[in-house]
C-alpha positions in Angstrom: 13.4 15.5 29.5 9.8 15.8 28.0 7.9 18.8 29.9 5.7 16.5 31.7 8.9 15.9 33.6 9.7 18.9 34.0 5.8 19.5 35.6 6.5 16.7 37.8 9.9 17.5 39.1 8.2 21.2 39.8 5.5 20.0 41.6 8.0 17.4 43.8 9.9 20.9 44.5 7.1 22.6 45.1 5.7 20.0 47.7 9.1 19.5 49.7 10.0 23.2 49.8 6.7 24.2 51.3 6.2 21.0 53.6 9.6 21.7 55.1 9.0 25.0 55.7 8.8 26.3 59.2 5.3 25.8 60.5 4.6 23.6 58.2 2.3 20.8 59.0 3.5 17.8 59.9 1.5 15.7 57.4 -0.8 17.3 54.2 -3.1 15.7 51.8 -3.8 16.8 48.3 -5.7 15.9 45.5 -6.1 15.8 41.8 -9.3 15.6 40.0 -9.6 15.5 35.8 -11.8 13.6 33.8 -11.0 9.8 33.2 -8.4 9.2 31.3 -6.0 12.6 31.4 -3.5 11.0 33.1 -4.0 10.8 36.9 -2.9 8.1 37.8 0.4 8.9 35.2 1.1 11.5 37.2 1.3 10.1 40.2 3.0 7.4 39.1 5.9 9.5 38.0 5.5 12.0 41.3 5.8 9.3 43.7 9.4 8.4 43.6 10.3 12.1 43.6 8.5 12.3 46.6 10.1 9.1 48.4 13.2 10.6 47.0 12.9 13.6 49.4 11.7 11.7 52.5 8.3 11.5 51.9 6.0 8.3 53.5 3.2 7.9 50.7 -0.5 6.3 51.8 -2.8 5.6 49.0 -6.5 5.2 49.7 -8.6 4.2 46.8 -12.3 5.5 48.1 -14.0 2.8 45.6 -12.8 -0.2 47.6 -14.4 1.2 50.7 -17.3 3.0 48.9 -20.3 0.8 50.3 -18.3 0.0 53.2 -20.0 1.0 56.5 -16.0 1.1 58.2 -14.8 3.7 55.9 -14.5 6.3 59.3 -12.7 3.2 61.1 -10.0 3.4 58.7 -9.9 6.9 57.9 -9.4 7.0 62.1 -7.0 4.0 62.0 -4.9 6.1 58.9 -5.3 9.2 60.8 -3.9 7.5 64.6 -0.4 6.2 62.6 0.0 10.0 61.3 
């Protein structure tokens, strides 16, 4: 196990022990920013299935395909009604 593994199997932890906490919010969104090409989308990649894993319903927005979109509050309020 390479320690980007590792850093994604902590962060999958991380993420289910605090959403399942008491209190918790029902739903959470987070982000990741880095310059292009560090790995992003990598990460994700690998995170995903650890988060599916533990229960987790994954929604994937990609703000470029709605960028010059005048509907981009219709579905952010369509994404936000099946939450």
């Amino acid at each position: 196990m390479d320690s980007l593994d590792r850093f994604v199997d902590q962060v999958a932890s991380t993420i289910s022990e605090n959403h399942c906490k008491e209190g918790a919010e029902a739903s959470f969104i987070f982000g990741i920013s880095g310059k292009w090409g560090e790995g992003k989308t990598y990460f994700l990649k690998r995170l995903e299935p650890k988060l599916v894993d533990n229960g987790f319903t994954i929604v994937k927005i990609n703000p470029w395909k709605f960028a010059s979109d005048k509907r981009s509050e219709e579905h952010t309020s369509e994404l936000q009604s099946h939450s």
